[in-house]
C-alpha positions in Angstrom: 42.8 -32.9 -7.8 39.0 -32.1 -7.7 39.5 -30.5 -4.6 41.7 -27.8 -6.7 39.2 -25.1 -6.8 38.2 -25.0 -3.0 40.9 -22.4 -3.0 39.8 -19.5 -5.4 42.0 -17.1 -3.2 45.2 -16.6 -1.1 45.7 -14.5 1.9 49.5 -13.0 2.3 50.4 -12.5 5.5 53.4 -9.9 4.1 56.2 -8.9 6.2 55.3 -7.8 9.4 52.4 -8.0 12.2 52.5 -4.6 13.8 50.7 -1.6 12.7 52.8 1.2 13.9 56.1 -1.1 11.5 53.7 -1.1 8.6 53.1 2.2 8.8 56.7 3.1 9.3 57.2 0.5 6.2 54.6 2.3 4.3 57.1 5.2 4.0 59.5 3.7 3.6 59.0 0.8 0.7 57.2 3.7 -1.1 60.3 5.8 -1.4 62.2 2.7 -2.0 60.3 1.7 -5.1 60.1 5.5 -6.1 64.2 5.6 -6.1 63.7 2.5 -8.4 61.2 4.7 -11.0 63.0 7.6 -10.9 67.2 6.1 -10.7 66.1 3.2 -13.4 64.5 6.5 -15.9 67.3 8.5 -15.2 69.6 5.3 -16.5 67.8 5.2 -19.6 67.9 8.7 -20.7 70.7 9.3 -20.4 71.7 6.2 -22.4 68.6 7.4 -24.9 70.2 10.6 -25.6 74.0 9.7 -25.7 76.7 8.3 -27.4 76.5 5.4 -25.1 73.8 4.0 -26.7 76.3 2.9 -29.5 78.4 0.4 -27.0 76.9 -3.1 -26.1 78.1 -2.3 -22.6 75.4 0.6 -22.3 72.7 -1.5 -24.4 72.7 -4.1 -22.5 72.6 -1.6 -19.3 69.7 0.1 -20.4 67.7 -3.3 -20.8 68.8 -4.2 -17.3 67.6 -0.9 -16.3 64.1 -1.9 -17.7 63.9 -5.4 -16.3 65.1 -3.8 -13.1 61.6 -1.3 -13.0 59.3 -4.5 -14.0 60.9 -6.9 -11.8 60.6 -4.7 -8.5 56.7 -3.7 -10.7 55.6 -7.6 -9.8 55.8 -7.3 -6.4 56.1 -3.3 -4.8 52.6 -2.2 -5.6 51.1 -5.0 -4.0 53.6 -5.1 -1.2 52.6 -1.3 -0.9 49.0 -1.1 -1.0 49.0 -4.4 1.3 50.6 -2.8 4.0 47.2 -0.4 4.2 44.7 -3.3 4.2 44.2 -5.0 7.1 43.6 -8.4 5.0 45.7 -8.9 2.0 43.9 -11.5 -0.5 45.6 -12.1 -4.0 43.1 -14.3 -6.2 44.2 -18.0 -7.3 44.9 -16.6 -11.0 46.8 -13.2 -9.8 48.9 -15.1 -8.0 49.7 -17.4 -11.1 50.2 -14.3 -12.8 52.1 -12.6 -10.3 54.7 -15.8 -10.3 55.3 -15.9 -13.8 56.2 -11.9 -14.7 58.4 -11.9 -11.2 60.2 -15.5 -12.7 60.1 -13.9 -16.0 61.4 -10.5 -15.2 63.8 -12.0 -12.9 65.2 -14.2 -15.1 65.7 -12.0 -18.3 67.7 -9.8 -15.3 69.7 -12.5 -15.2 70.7 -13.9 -18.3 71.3 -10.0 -19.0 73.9 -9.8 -16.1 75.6 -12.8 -18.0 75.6 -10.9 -21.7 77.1 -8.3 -20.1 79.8 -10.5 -18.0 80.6 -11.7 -21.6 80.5 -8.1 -23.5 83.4 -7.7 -20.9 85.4 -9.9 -21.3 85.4 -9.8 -25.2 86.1 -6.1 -24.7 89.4 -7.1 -22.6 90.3 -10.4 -23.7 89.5 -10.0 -27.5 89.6 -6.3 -28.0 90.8 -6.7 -31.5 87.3 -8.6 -32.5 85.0 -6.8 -30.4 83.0 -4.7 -32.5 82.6 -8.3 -35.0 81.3 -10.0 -31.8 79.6 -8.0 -30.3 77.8 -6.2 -33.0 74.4 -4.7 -33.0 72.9 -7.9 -34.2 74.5 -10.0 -32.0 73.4 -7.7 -29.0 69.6 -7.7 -30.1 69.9 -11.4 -30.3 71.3 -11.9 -26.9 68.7 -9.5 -25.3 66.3 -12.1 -27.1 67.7 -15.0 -26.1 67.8 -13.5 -22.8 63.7 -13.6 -23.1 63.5 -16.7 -24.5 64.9 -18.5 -22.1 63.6 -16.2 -19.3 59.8 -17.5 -20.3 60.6 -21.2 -20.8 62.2 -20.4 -17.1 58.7 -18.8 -15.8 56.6 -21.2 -17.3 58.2 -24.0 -15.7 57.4 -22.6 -12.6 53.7 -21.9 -13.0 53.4 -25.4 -14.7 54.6 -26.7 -11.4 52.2 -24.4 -9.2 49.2 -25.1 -11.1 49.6 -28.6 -10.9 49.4 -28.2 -7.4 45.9 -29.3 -5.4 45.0 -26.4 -3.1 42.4 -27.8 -0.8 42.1 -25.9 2.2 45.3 -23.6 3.7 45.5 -20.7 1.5 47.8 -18.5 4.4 51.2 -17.7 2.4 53.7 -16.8 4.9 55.0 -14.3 2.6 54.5 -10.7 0.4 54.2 -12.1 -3.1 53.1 -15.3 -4.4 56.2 -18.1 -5.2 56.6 -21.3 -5.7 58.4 -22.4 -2.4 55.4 -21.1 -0.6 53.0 -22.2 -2.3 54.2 -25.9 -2.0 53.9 -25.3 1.5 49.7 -25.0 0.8 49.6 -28.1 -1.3 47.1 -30.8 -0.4 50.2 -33.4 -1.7 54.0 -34.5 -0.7 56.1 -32.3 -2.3 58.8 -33.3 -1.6 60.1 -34.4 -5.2 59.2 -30.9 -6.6 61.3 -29.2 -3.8 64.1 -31.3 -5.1 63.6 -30.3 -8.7 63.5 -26.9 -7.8 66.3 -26.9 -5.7 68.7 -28.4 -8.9 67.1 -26.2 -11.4 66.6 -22.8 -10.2 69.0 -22.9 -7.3 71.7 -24.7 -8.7 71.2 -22.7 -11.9 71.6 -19.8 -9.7 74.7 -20.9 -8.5 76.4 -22.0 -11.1 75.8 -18.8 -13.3 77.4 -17.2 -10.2 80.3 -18.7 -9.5 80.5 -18.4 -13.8 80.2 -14.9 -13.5 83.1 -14.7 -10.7 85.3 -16.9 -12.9 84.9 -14.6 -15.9 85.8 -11.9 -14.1 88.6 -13.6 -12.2 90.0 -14.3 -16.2 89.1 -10.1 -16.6 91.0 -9.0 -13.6 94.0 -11.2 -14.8 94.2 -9.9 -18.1 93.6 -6.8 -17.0 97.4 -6.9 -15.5 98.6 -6.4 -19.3 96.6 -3.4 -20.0 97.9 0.6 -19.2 97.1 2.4 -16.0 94.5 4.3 -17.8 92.8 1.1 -19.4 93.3 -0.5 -16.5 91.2 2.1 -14.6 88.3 2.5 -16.8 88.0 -1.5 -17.3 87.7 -1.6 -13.1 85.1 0.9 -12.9 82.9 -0.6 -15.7 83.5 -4.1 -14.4 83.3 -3.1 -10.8 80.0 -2.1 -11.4 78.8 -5.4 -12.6 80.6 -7.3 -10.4 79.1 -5.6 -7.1 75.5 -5.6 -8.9 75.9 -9.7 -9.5 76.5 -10.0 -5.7 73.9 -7.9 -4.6 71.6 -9.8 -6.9 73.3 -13.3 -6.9 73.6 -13.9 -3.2 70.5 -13.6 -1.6 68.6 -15.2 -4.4 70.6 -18.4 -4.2 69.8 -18.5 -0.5 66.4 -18.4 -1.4 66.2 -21.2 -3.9 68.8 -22.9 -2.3 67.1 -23.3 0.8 69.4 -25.3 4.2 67.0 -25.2 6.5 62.7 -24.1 7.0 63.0 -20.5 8.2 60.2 -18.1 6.4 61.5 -14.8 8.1 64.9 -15.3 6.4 63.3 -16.2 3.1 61.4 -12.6 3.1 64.6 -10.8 4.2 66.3 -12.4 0.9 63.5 -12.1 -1.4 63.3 -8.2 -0.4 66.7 -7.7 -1.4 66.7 -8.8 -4.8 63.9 -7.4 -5.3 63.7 -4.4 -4.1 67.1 -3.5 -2.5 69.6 -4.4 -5.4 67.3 -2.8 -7.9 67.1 0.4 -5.9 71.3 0.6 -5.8 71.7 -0.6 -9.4 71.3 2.9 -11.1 73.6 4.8 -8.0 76.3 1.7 -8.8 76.5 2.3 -12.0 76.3 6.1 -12.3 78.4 7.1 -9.1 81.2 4.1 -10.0 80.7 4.7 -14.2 83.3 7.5 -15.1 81.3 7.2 -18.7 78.0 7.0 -17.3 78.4 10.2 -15.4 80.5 12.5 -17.6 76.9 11.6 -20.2 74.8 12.3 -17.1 76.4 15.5 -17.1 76.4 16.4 -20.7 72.5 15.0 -21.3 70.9 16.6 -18.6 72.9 20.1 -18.7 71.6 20.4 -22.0 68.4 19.6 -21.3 68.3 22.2 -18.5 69.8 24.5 -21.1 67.5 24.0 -23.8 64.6 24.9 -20.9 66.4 27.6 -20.1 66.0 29.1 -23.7 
């Protein structure tokens, strides 16, 4: 353990090993996250500045839309402005750092997903209680919940990493610091940490998953009851959700979940979500939202209006 501090610094060895794809990846992650600035603002305004903000549905949304801009904020940038160095160095403590918002973020995303799994299927199987469930309150102490639990989640994880002796490789085969590669560094067997990883996060990931699939297997059911036009506005709501849980859900439980040692595959998984999902989320849920866009259209024309005047 006294060896610990040998390693003041980590060396990421990002995605790729060609200039002329980093260059080409320059552009391209740079519009990527951009798409993420601008789709994620454009969420929250409009929710801001409409009668949306009055339904959990939308509350809940616009949080997601926030977690969505940090999340992809822990590791774009540095992705970014790595892929113009030609050695990328993250010090020991920006690393821990960089582990616990990207666990924190990514977790609160989570457990948010799940509030609003639940805010539809009161809506749809409990329509009659709704507005007593899910009141205000009740929202605001969800979304707090939500980041409660999200920072016991991220300090767990940086309580395992620091523990961690570091004696001599400090080359992560990755583009942001996590705790799978990081136990590839250590100076130790990790073998038992691997495993407690594996049925926490990853199992935790799965489960929640195939939770969120059941709920909305119960939805879709009950759903049979309802009118054409009820039926209809539930699907493109829940619709929504449901395609942003698989975009999110799959390739993170392949991550944490991991069958077999390939690092390539691990990037390709982490860069979806968390960069690719959160780049579709705000086109998902306007384009497929028949709410969301008739208060697109309402908010912004009278913005353009009002500058008009």
């Amino acid at each position: 353990m006294e060896d610990r501090n040998n390693v003041t610094e980590f060396i990421l060895l990002g995605l790729f090993n060609s200039q002329e794809v980093k260059e080409v990846s320059l552009i391209f992650f740079s519009l990527c996250y951009l798409v993420i600035l601008i789709g994620n603002l454009f969420i929250l305004t409009t929710i801001r500045f409409s009668q949306l903000n009055e339904q959990p549905m939308y509350f809940f949304l616009s949080y997601l839309s926030f977690m969505d801009v940090c999340f992809t904020s822990t590791a774009a940038p540095k992705l970014i402005v790595d892929l113009l160095a030609q050695r990328s160095t993250i010090s020991y403590n920006n690393c821990m750092a960089q582990m616990l918002y990207a666990h924190f973020f990514g977790a609160a995303e989570i457990f948010i997903l799940v509030a609003m799994a639940f805010d539809r299927y009161v809506a749809i199987c409990k329509p009659l209680h709704y507005m007593v469930i899910m009141s205000r309150k009740v929202c605001r102490l969800i979304v707090l919940a939500s980041c409660i639990g999200a920072f016991l989640h991220s300090i767990m994880q940086v309580l395992i990493a620091v523990q961690l002796p570091f004696c001599g490789p400090n080359k992560i085969d990755h583009y942001f610091c996590d705790v799978f590669p990081l136990l590839k560094l250590a100076c130790t067997d990790t073998f038992s940490l691997v495993i407690v990883l594996i049925g926490t996060t990853g199992m935790l990931s799965i489960l929640t998953f195939i939770s969120l699939l059941i709920s909305y297997i119960i939805i879709l059911t009950t759903l049979r009851t309802h009118s054409s036009e009820g039926r209809r506005k539930a699907l493109s709501t829940c619709g929504s959700h449901i395609t942003v849980v698989i975009m999110f859900f799959v390739p993170l439980i392949f991550t944490y979940v991991p069958t077999h040692n390939s690092v390539i595959e691990d990037k390709v998984f982490a860069l979806f979500y968390t960069i690719i999902a959160p780049m579709f989320n705000p086109f998902i849920y306007s384009l497929r939202n028949t709410d969301m866009k008739n208060a697109m259209r309402k908010v912004w024309l009278q913005k353009l209006v009002s500058k008009g005047k």
